[in-house]
N, C-alpha and C positions, 0 to 999 in steps of 0.2 A: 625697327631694328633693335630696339633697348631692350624691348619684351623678350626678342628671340636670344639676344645676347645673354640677358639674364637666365633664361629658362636652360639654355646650353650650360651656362657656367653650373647651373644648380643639377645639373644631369654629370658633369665631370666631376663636379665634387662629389654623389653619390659615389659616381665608380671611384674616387681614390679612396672614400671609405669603405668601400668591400676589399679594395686594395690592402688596405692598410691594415682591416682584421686578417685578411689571409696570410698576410705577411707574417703579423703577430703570431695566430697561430700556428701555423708551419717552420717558425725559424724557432718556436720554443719547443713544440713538439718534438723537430728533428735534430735540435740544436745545431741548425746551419746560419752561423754569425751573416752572412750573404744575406741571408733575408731578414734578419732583425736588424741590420744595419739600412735596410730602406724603410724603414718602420715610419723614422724621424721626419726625413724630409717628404715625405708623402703626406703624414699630417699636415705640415707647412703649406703644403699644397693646396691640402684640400680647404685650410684654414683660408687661404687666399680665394678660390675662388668661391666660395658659399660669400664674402665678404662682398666681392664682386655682386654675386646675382642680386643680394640685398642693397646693394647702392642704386642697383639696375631697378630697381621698384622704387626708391626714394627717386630717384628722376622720375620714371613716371608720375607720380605722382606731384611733382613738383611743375612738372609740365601740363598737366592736368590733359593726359592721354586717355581720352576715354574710351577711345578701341581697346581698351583694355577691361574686362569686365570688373577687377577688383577697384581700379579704378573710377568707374563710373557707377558703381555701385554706394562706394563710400567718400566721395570727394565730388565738388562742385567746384566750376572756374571761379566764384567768388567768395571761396573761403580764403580769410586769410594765412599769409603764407605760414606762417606758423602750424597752424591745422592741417594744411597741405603736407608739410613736413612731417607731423607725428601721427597724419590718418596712415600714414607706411604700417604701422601697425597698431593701428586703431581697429582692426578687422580680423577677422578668425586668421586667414591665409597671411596676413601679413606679420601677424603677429607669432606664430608657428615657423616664421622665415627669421625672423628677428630670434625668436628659440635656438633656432640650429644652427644660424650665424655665431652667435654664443657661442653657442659648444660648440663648433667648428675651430673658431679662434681660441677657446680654453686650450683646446687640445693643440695647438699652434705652439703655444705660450710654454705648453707641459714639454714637448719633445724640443721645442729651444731651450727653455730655462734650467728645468729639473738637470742636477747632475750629482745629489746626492744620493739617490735611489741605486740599489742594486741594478745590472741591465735588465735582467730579464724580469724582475719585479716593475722595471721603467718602462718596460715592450711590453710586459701586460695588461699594465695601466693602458697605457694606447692602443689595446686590439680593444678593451672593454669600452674606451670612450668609439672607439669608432664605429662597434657595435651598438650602441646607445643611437650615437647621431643614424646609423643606417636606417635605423628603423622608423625614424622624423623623416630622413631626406623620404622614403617610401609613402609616407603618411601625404607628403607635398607634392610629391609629383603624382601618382596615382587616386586623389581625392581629395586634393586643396592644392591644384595648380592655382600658385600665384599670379602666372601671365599669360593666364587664357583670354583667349581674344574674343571681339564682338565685331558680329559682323554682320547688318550694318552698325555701324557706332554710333551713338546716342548722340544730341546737339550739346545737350551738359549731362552731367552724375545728379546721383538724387540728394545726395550731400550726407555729413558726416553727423552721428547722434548728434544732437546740441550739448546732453548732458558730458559727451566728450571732448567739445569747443573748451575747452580750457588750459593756461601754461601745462595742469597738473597731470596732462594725458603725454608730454611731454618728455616728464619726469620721473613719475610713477611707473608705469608697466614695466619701462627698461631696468629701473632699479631691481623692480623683482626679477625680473628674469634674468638677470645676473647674476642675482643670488640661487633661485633654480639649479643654473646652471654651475656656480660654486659648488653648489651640493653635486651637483651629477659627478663633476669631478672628483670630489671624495667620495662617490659611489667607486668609480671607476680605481682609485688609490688600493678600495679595501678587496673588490677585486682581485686586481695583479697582488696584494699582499697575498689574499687566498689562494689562489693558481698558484705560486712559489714558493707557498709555506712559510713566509718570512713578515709575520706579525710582527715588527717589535720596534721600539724606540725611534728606528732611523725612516721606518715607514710614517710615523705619528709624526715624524720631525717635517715630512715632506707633505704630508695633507698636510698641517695643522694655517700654513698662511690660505689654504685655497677654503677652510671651514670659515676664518675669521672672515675673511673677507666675505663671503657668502652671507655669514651672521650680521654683518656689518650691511650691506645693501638690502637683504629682508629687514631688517630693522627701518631703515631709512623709507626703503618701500611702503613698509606698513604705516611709519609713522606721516607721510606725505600721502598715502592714501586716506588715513583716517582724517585728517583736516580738508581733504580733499572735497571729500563727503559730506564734513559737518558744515564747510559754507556755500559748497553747489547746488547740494539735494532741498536743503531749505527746512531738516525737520527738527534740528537745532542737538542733534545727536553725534557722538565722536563714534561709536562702536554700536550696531544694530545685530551681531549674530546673526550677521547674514549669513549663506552656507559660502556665497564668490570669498566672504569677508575668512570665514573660517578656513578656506582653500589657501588664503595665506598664511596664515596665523598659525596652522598646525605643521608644515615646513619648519614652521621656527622656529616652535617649542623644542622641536626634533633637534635642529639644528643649535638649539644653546646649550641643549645635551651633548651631542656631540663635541662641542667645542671646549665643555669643564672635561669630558673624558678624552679626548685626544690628547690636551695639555698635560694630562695626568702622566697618561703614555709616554709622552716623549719627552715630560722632564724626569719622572719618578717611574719608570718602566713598569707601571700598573696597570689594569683595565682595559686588558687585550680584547677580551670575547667583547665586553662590553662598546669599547669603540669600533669594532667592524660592525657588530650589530646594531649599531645606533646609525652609520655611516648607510647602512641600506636601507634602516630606516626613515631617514630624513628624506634621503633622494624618493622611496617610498610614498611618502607624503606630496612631494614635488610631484610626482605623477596621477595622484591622485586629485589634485588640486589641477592639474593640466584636465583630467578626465572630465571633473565635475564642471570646469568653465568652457571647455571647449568640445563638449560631449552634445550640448544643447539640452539635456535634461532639465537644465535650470534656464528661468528667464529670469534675465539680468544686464545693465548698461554693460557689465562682464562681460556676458555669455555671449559669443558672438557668432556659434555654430547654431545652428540650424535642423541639421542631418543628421539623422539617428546612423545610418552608415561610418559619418566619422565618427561618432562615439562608441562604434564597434569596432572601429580600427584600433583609438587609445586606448578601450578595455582591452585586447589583444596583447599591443606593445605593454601594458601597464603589468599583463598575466605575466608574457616572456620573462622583460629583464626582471620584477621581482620576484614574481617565482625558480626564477635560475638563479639568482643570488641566492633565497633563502636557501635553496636545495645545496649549492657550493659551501654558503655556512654550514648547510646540516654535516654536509659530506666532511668537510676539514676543520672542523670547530675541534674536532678531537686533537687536530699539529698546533693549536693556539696552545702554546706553554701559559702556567700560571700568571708568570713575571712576580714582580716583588710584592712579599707581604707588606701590609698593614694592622692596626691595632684598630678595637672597637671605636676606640677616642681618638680621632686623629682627621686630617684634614680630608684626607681620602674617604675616609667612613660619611665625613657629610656630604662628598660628593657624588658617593654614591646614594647617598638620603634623595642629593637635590635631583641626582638623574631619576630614578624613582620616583617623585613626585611629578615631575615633569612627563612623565610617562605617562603616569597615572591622569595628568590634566591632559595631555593629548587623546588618549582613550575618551574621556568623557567627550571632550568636543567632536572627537571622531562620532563615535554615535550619535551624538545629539547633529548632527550632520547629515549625517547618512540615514536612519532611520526613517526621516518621514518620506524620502526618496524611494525606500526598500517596501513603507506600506504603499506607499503611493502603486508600486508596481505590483501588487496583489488587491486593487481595488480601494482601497480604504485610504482617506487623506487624514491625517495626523501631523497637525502643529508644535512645535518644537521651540520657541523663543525665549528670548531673555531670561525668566521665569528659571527655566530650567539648566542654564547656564551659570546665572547669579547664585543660586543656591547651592552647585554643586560643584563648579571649577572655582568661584569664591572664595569659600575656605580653604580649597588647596591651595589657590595660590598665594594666600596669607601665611598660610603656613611655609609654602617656597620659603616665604619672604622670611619668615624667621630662622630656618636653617640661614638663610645668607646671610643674616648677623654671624650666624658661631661659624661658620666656616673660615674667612678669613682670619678669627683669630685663636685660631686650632694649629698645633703646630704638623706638621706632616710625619709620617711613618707612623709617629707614637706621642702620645700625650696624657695629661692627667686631668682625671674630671673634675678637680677641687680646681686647679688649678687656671682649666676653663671657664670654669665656674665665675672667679675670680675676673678675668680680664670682662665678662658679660655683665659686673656692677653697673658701669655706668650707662649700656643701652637701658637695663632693667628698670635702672630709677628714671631714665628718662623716658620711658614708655610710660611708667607708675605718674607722674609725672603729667604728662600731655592726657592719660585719662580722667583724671581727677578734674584737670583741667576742663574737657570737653564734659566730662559731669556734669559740674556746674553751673557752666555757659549754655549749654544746650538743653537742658531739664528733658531728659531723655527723649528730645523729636529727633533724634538720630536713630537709624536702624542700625541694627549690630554689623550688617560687614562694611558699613559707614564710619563708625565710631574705631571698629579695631584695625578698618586700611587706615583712618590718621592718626592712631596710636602704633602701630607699627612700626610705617612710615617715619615716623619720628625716632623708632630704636634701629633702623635700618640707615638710617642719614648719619644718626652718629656711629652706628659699627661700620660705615664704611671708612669713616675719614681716621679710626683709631688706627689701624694700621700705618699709620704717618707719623704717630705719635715715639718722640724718642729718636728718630731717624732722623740721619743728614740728609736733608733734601735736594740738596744737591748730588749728590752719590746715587740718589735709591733710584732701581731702573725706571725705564719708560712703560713696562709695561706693568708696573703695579701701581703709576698714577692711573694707568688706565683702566686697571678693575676698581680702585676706588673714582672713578668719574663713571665708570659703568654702574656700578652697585649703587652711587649716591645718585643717580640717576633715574633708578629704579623703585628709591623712595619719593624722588619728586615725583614721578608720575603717576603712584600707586596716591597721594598725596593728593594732587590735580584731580583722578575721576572719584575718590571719598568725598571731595568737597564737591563736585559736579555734584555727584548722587544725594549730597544731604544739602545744598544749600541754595541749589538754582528754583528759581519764581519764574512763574508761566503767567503768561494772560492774553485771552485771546477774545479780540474786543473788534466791531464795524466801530471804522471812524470815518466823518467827513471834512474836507477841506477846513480849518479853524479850529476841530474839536482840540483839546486835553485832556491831555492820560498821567495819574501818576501809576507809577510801577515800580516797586524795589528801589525805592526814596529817589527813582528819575524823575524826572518832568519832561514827557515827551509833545509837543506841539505838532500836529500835522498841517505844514504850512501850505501844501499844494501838490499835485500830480496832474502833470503834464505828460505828452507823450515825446518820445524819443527813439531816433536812425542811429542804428548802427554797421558795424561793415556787412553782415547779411541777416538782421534781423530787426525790428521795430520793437517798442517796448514803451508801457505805462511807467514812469518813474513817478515816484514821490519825494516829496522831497520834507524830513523831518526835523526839526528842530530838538534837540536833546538837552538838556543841562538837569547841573547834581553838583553838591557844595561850589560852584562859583564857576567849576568849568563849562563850557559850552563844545558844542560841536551841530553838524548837519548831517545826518543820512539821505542813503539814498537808495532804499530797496526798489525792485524793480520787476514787473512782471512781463518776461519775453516773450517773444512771438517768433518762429524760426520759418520761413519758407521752404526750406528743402534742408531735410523732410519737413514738413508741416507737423509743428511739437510748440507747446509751453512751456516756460520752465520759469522759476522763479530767482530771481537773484538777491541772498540776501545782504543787509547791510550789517556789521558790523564795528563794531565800535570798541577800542582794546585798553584795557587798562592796567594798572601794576595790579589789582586785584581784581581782575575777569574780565567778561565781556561782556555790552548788553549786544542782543542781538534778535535784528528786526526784520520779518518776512511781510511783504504786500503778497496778499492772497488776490480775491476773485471781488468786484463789485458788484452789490447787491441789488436790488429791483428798485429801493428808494433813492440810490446814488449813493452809500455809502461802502465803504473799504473792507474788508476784513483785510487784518492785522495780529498776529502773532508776535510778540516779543517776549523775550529770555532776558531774565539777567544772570549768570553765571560765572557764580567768584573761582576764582582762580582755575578757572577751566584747561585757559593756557599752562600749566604744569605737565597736563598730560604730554602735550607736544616737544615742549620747554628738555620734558626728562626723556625723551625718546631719543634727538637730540644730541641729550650726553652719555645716552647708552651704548649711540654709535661712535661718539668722540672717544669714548671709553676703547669700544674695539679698535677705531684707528690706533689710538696710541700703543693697544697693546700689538697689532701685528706692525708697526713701525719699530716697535721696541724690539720683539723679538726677532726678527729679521735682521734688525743692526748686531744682535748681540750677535747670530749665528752668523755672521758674514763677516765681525771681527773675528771670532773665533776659529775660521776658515783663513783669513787673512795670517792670524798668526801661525796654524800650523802650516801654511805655506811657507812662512816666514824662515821658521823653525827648519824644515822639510829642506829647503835652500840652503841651510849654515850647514847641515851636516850631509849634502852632497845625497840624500835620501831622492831626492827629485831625476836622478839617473840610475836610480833601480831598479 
């Protein structure tokens, strides 16, 4: 009865989203208040029970119902319950249900909360998101039913990937896909902006928390995915240019565009065209990145469709909604008013630099993405890796990095370039500074986008924290602690992969029981490997002895064994210090009885994590900050509005 419950709930919530666009469109079309007034609670609705259908799958699963085929396909009665829990959507259909759950409940959240929006600018937004989800809820019940049934039912499931047996499956996916769906929201905002003709300041004021927050869970996403990666998969790498890898990555780009140019908007009424068109473009990329993971084109622990059908369905939805946005842009790009000048020299001028380059590196990853996809499908296979990413998004985004010195200390509307000039002494010498430095020390074994990320990084650490300088800190708002913890954030990590890249030692050695290894001034001992049960897999452990100036520790890499499905995987050990990590994988045993052994040492690796981290601490702060200040500021012209009797008008 859960399956049937759910699949009902997930068929009513379909119809109150055809509801809910019809409504949309007919109460603004004919301007009958009657029908834009059930706009509201009909999202409400449907936000309810799409929440429903999705609980109705996490009990299955949690019941381990294997008359349920998504269930016995990816869950076995002896996984723990943990993996029981997050296999809900560990799986194409489950995770597509988790999607429009999302945006079911975004849109919940918009016709509760929102009450600064124009109406019909507000009924817009909610025919567009309902239009959005219609075309998911379609996707799931016509070719990824979740609670199709099996009949007869299996005695167990064949069980869950292994390589997605970890807290990190958890954590990760839902982060992204709430960021997704952030974006789809501001998809939806620029929208109803366009249908109403009313681009301007109070529309940027209303997307601008649903961007951050969006920016803020891709951020987290990515940055828990890529650690995710570096100590599950075992190859001792944070970021491989995967394309599942760049499916998130290029959201993002998008998406911290969006979020310099919304801010723009809605404090300084600048950057109209630019943030609806960045706002389709990001959701843009969100769909695209849905395409390529759930399309089956790619094999990957991602990629979890199969059916070239579904991947004609999401090329379809992916044509509609952005091609009906772009063509809406094309149509009313001309009612977007200029809004307020700016000067060449000025804080707007670099952000327009940094949205520009940020474009420009999206483009690149886009192709180097898509490309061997595109030969692949006229015969011809064409590699695409690292190589060609290092070399060509590298220096852009070194160079990002030094517009976001001058930006922050650029005054806004207008400024002067000597004057600029001036406040950028002290990154300058301090860049001049850390190179002359790495000069020296390193007698040129560093490669050039090596030596100028931690030369950068060093004039980006200190232009973010000069914006404090001079100021009462107790006074200065909440959200410009948070772009300098965002910004200095950004040199830590740019900081973490320069020294990954120039200063981690590889060595990949058969050892047996007794042997020693030095490695990057360790002293590693392999004291013994034994075997070892765990809750549904068996496993060769070793057990290593480690020590380097005085301290000691034991590892314990490990090479699994998974029954259902029948997989290897390796587990490596790790070992974390204030400067890096060493890090030790047990490979495969050899014909004479010995080990192979891979180990890393890797100085200050952890930065890259460390500053991702504070990039999102940075967004927290800033949408806490601005939130408080627009809800005082509400607060008081309420206040105001009250004294002078303005509230019976």
């Amino acid at each position: 009865m859960i399956a049937e419950l759910g699949l009902a709930a997930l068929w009513m919530a379909a119809a109150l989203a055809a509801l809910q666009l019809l409504f949309s469109v007919l109460g603004l079309a004919q301007g009958k208040a009657e029908l834009l007034s059930g706009v509201r609670p009909v999202a409400i609705a449907q936000g309810v029970l799409v929440l429903l259908a999705f609980l109705c799958l996490v009990a299955l699963f949690w019941r381990s119902d294997m008359s349920v085929a998504l269930v016995a396909l990816n869950s076995h009665s002896a996984k723990p319950w943990l993996y029981k829990f997050a296999g809900a959507w560990g799986n194409h259909e489950g995770s597509m249900l988790l999607w429009v759950t999302v945006m079911g409940a975004a849109g919940a959240a918009v016709a509760l909360f929102e009450r600064a929006l124009r109406r019909d600018t507000h009924m817009a937004t909610l025919g567009a998101q309902a239009a959005i989800s219609l075309g998911f809820y379609a996707f799931l019940l016509f070719s990824s039913n979740p609670f199709a049934r099996l009949d007869p039912a299996p005695r167990d499931g064949q069980g869950l990937n292994p390589l997605l047996q970890d807290p990190g499956l958890a954590f990760h996916p839902p982060t992204l896909y709430f960021g997704y769906v952030g974006l789809s929201v501001a998809f939806s905002f620029a929208v109803g902006a366009l249908v109403t003709r009313r681009v301007d300041a109070l529309f940027a004021r209303a997307m601008r928390p649903w961007v951050l927050a969006a920016w803020v869970l891709l951020t987290i996403g990515i940055t828990a995915g890529s650690y995710w990666a570096y100590y599950e998969l075992g190859w001792g790498g944070w970021w491989f240019w995967d394309p599942v890898e760049n499916a998130s990555l290029m959201p993002w780009l998008a998406a911290t565009a969006l979020l310099h140019s919304v801010t723009v908007l809605a404090t300084r009424d600048a950057l109209r065209a630019w943030t609806v068109m960045l706002a389709v473009v990001a959701f843009s990329m969100s769909m695209v990145g849905t395409f390529l993971v759930r399309s089956g084109i790619l094999t990957s622990v991602h990629a979890f469709a199969v059916d070239p059908e579904r991947g004609s369905f999401i090329l379809a939805l992916l044509a509609i909604y952005i091609g009906g946005a772009l063509a809406l842009f094309a149509l009313r790009v001309g009612t977007v008013r200029e809004g307020a000048q700016f000067e060449l020299v000025s804080r707007e001028a670099l952000l327009v630099v940094n949205n520009l380059l940020l474009t420009v590196i999206l483009g690149v990853v886009l192709i180097g993405t898509l490309y061997p996809l595109m030969t692949e499908a006229f015969g011809h296979k064409v590699s695409v890796g690292p190589p060609y990413f290092d070399r060509i998004a590298g220096p852009l985004a070194l160079a990002l990095m030094l517009a976001m010195v001058a930006g922050p200390l650029t005054r806004w509307r207008r400024d002067r370039a000597g004057v600029v000039g001036g406040r950028l002494i002290w990154p300058l010498l301090a860049m001049l500074g850390a190179g002359a430095v790495l000069g020296v020390l390193a007698h040129g074994r560093l490669s050039l986008l090596s030596f100028f990320g931690l030369v950068i990084a060093v004039g980006v650490a200190l232009g973010s924290v000069i914006p404090l300088f001079k100021r009462n800190l107790r006074r200065t708002p909440l959200f410009v602690y948070g772009m300098v913890i965002a910004h200095l954030g950004c040199a830590v990590s740019i900081a973490g992969m320069a020294s990954d890249s120039a200063f981690t030692t590889e060595k990949l050695i058969a050892m047996a029981p007794g042997d020693r290894v030095e490695s990057a001034g360790w002293t590693l001992h392999f004291d013994r490997v034994a075997p070892l049960a765990g809750d549904n897999w068996i496993a060769m452990q070793a057990d290593v002895s480690v020590s380097r100036g005085g301290a000691k520790a034991v590892l314990h890499p490990q090479s699994r064994f998974f029954t259902s499905p029948p997989t290897t995987t390796t587990e490596s050990a790790i070992l974390t210090r204030w400067n890096g990590q060493l890090y030790v994988v047990l490979g495969e045993q050899l014909e004479d009885g010995r080990w192979q052994m891979r180990i890393w040492w890797k100085p200050f690796v952890t930065l890259i994590w460390l500053g991702g981290l504070m990039i999102a601490l940075g967004g927290v702060l800033t949408l806490i900050g601005r939130e408080r200040r627009g809800w005082m500021l509400r607060l008081r012209k309420g206040s105001a509005a009250r004294g002078t009797g303005e509230e019976w008008a």
